[in-house]
C-alpha positions as CSV (number, residue, x, y, z in Angstrom):
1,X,177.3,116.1,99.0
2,X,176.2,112.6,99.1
3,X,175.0,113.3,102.7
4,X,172.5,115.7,101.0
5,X,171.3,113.5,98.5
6,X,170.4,111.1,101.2
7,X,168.2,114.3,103.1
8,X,166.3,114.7,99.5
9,X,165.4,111.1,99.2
10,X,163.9,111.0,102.6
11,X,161.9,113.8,102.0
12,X,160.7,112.0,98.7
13,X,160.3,108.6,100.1
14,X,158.6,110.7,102.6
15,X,156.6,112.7,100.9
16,X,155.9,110.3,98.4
17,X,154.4,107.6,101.3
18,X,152.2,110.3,102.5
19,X,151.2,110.9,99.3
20,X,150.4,106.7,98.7
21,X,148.3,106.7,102.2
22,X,146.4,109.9,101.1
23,X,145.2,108.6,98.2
24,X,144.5,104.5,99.6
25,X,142.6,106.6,102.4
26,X,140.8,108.6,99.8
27,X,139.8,105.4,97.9
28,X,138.6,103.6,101.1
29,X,136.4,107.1,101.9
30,X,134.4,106.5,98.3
31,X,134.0,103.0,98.3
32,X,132.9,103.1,101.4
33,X,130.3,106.0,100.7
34,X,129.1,103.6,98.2
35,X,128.8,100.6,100.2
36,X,128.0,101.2,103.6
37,X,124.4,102.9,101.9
38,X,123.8,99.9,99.9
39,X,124.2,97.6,102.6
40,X,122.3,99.6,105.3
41,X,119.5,99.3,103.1
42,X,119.9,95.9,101.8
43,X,120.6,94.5,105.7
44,X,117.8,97.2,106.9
45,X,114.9,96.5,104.1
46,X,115.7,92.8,105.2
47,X,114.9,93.8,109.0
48,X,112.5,95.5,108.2
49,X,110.6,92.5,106.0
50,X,111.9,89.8,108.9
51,X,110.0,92.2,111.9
52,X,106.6,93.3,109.6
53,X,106.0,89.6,109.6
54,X,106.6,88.5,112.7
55,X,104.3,91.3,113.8
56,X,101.6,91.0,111.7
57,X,101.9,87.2,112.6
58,X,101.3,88.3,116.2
59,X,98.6,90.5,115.8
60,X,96.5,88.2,113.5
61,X,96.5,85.2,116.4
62,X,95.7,87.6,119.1
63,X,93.2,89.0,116.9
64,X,91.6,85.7,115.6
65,X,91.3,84.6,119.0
66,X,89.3,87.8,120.2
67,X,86.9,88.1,117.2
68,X,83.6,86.9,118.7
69,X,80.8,87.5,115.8
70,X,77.3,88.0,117.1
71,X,74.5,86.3,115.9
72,X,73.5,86.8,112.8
73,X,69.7,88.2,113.3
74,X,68.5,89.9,109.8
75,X,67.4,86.7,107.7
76,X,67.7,86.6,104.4
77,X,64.6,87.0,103.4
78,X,64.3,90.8,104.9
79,X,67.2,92.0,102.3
80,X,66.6,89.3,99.3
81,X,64.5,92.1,97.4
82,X,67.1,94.8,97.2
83,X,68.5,95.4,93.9
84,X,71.8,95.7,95.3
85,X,72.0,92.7,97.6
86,X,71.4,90.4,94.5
87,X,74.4,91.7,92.8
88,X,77.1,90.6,95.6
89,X,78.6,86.9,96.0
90,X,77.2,84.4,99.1
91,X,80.0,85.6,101.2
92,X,79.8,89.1,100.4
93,X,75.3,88.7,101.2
94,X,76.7,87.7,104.4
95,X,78.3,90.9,105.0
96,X,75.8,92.5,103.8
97,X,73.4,90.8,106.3
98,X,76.3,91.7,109.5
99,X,76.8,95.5,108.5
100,X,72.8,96.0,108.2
101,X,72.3,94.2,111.7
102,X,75.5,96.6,112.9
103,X,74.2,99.6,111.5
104,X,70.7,99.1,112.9
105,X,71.7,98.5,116.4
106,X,74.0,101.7,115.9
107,X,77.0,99.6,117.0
108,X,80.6,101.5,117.0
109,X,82.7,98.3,116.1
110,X,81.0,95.7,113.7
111,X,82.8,92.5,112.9
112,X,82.6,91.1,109.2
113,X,83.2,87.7,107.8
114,X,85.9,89.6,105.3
115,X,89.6,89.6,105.2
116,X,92.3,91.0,103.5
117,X,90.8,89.7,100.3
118,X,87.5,91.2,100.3
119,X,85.9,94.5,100.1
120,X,83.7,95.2,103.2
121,X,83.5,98.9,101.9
122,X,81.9,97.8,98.3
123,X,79.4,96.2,100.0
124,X,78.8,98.9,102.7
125,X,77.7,101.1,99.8
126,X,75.8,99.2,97.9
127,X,73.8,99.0,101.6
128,X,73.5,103.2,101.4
129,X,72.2,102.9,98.0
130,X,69.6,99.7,98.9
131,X,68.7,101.1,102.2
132,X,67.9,105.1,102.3
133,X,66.1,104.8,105.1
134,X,69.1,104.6,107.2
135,X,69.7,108.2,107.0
136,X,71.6,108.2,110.5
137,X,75.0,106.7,108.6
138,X,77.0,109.1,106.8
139,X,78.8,107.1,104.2
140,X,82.3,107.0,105.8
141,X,83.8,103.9,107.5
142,X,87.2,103.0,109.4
143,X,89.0,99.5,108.9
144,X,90.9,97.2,110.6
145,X,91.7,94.2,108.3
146,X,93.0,91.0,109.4
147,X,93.4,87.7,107.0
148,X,89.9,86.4,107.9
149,X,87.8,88.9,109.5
150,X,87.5,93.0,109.7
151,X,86.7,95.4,112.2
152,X,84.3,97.7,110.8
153,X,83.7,101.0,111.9
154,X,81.0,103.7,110.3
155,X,80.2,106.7,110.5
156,X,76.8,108.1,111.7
157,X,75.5,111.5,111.6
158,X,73.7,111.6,114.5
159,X,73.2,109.8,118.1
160,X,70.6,106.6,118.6
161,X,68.7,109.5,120.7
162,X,68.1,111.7,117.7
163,X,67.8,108.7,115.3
164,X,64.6,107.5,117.2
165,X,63.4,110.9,118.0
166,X,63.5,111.5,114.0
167,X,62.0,108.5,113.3
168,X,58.9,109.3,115.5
């Protein structure tokens, strides 16, 4: 008899441990379907952050290094009548005065004195709306802004063939 009582306990005590590690392994489970998201996202969004700088670190000294402007060739005094141009800041004139030269010579990349600040495409239309006569550009434009300059890129609606063929 007492033989048999010892056979139940073990079973209990048995049972009962597998029972205890079940549960502790169940607990473990949810905490760490908690954690382990919290932390990829803390650890990633802080790796993410740490390599978007360092990056856009890199690309800005490469870039700064490679902008060459052009001469500026369209003087003031051909654009100081438009109603538009006298509505725009000294620096933003200026772009004024670089898109107008870009747009004339039908170049594909123009490079502005604007960065991130700025607003290269404000001025770009108040340009349209001053200058109707340059019925070759379509209104659109691509960007690529860096802190102190942009890459400027608009659309035209036709080639520098059919512009001066049309002009004629």
């Amino acid at each position: 008899m007492a033989d048999r009582r010892r056979r139940r306990r073990r079973k209990r005590t048995g049972a009962a441990g597998c029972l205890c590690v079940l549960a502790l392994l169940t607990g473990v489970g949810a905490l760490a379907s908690y954690a382990v998201p919290w932390a990829g996202a803390e650890l990633g969004g802080m790796l993410k952050r740490a390599a978007g700088k360092a990056v856009e670190e890199t690309v800005n000294a490469v870039s700064e290094q490679g902008a060459d402007f052009p001469e500026l060739t369209v003087t003031i005094e051909e654009v100081e009548g438009d109603f538009y141009y006298q509505q725009l800041a000294e620096e933003e004139q200026t772009v004024y005065r670089e898109l107008l030269q870009g747009v004339q010579d039908m170049e594909e990349c123009i490079l502005l004195h604007a960065g991130r600040d700025d607003q290269p495409a404000k001025v770009y239309e108040y340009l349209l709306y001053d200058r109707p006569e340059l019925f070759w550009c379509d209104g659109s434009s691509r960007m690529t802004v860096y802190d102190s300059y942009t890459e400027f890129y608009p659309g035209y609606t036709c080639t520098a063939q059919v512009r001066e063929q049309r002009q004629a």
